[in-house]
C-alpha positions, -999 to 999 in steps of 0.1 A, spaced: 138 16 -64 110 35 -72 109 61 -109 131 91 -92 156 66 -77 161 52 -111 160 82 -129 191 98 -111 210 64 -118 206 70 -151 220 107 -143 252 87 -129 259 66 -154 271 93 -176 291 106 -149 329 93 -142 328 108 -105 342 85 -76 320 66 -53 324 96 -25 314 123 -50 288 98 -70 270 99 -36 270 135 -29 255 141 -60 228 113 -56 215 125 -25 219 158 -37 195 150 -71 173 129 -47 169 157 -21 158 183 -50 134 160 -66 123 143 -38 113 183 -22 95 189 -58 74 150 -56 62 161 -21 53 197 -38 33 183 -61 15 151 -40 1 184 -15 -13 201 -44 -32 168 -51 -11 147 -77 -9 109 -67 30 96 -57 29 81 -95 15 114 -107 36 135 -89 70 112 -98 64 111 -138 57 151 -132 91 155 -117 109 130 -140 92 155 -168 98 187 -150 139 172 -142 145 168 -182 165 139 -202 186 114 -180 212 108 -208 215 147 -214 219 162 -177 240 132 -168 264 144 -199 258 183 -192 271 178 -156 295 153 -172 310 185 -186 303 207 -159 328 189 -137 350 173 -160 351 194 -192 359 175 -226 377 146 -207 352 123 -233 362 140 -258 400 145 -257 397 105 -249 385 103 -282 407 122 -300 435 106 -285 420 72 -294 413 83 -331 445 97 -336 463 67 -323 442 45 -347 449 65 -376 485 65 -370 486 30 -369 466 26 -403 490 55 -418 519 42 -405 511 2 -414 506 16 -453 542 28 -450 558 1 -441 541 -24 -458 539 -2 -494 568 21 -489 596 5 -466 582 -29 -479 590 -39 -445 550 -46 -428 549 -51 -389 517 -71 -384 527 -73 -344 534 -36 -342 501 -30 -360 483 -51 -335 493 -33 -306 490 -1 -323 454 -3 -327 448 -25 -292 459 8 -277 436 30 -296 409 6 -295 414 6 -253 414 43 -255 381 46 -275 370 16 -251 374 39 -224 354 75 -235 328 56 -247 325 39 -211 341 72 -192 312 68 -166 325 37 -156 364 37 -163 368 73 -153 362 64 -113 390 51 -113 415 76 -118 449 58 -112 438 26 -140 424 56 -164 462 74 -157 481 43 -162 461 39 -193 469 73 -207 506 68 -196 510 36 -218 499 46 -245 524 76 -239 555 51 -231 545 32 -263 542 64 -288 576 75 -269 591 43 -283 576 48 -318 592 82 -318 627 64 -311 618 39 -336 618 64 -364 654 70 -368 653 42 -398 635 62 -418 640 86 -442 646 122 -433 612 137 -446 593 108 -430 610 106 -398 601 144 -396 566 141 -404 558 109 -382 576 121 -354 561 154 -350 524 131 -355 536 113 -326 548 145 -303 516 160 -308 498 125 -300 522 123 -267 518 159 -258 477 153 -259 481 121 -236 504 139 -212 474 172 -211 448 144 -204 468 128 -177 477 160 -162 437 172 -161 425 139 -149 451 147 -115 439 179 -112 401 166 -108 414 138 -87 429 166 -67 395 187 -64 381 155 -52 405 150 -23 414 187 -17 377 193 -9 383 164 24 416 182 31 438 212 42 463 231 17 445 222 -13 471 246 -35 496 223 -19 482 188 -26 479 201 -64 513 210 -67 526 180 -48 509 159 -74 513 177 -107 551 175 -89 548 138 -89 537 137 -125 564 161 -133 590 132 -123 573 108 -139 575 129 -170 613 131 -166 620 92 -159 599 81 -190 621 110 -211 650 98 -197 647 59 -203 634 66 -239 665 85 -243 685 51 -231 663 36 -252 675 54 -282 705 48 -275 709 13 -273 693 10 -304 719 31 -325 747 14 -305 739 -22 -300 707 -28 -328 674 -34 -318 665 -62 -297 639 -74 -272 667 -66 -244 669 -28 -248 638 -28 -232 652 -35 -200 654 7 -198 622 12 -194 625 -7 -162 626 27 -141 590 34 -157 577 1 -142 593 12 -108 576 48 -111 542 38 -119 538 9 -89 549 39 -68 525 61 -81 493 43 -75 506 47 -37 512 80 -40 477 88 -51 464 79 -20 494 94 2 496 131 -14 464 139 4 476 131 40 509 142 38 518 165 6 553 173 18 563 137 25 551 127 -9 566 148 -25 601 140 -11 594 102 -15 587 110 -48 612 126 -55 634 98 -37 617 73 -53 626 90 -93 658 94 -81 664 59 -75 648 49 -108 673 74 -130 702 60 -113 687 24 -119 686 34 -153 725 46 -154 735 14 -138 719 -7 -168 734 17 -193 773 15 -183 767 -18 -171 755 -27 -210 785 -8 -223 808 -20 -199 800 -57 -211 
């Protein structure tokens, strides 16, 4: 690999492109600098000459690998982070509540609070790498959703003023995840729609897919809830968010299937949350009906 080669790696590694894009861009770098190297070796320049010209000519790895970073995927880092922070903090504010207020600490709940957060962070800081792979970067995003969807349910114990305040903390923290989840499909989308016909309609048969998603996790937090205020909380409950599990092994399959045959997809899809909200009825009246 000679000083060019390596220098447009470096471009990559700030880049969270797929491998199909990552190597349209590579021979794309390499065709423009590799055109400017044989520029300068006729004027006289040796290769080694003419490749540290280039690299100098070309600029900063590290900065055009985050400028075209941006340029494709515009403050993805960035809302990662904020999404990371903001789940750390909340578990920090939240732990001093209970543990100083309530008097009631949560040392498990704390943990998993902050192992989200920390995953989150984990994953801007290594967006090049994690961001390739847009279903596991999704699925991510979505639990962190599912588990601040749960927190919201779990503030009905607590006082009016703080069930208000923490609760709207944890919308806005939700209604963050759900933006990045729903931009991270849309550049999926570019990707594939570029390989494909009916691009408009690939977009909407995904965001349509995320849309029922959306609705299942809503509705088994909602079943959530409400075992809680009618049997107590217990490690069964959980059993309603079943459905979510069901959605999101579908979904990594429909990743792959919008872009060959939207229409389908979206009718599976829509088959497939069907099935999972009436899963989720079943498990309701059959918990009642015990």
């Amino acid at each position: 690999m000679n000083r060019i080669e390596k220098h447009v790696e470096d471009v990559l590694k700030q880049m969270q492109s797929s491998g199909d894009e990552r190597e349209e861009i590579r021979e794309e770098l390499l065709s423009h600098l590799n055109e400017a190297k044989s520029n300068y070796i006729s004027e006289g320049f040796s290769e080694k000459q003419a490749e540290k010209k280039v690299i100098a000519a070309f600029g900063n790895s590290h900065r055009i690998g985050l400028d075209l970073q941006e340029s494709m995927y515009p403050f993805q880092r960035e809302l990662l982070y904020l999404i990371g922070i903001i789940t750390l903090l909340f578990g920090v504010i939240f732990y001093v509540n209970l543990a100083f207020v309530i008097r009631e600490p949560e040392p498990v709940w704390l943990i998993i609070q902050l192992l989200l957060g920390s995953i989150v962070m984990l994953a801007a800081i290594n967006i090049s790498f994690v961001g390739r792979y847009f279903y596991l970067l999704n699925v991510l995003l979505m639990f962190n959703i599912i588990w601040n969807g749960i927190n919201v349910v779990l503030m009905q114990g607590l006082s009016q003023w703080q069930a208000i305040f923490f609760s709207g903390y944890l919308l806005i923290l939700i209604g963050l995840g759900l933006l990045f989840v729903f931009r991270n499909s849309y550049y999926y989308t570019n990707q594939i729609g570029r390989k494909h016909q009916k691009q408009g309609f690939v977009k909407f048969s995904y965001m349509m897919n995320l849309l029922y998603g959306i609705i299942i996790i809503i509705l088994c937090l909602f079943f959530l809830w409400t075992f809680i205020v009618f049997t107590g909380p217990s490690i069964a409950v959980f059993i309603t968010l079943l459905p979510i599990l069901i959605w999101m092994i579908f979904y990594k399959y429909q990743m792959k299937f919008i872009a060959r045959k939207p229409a389908l997809s979206l009718a599976t899809g829509l088959g497939v949350s069907t099935l999972a909200v009436v899963i989720s009825f079943v498990i309701l009246r059959f918990s009642f009906g015990g």
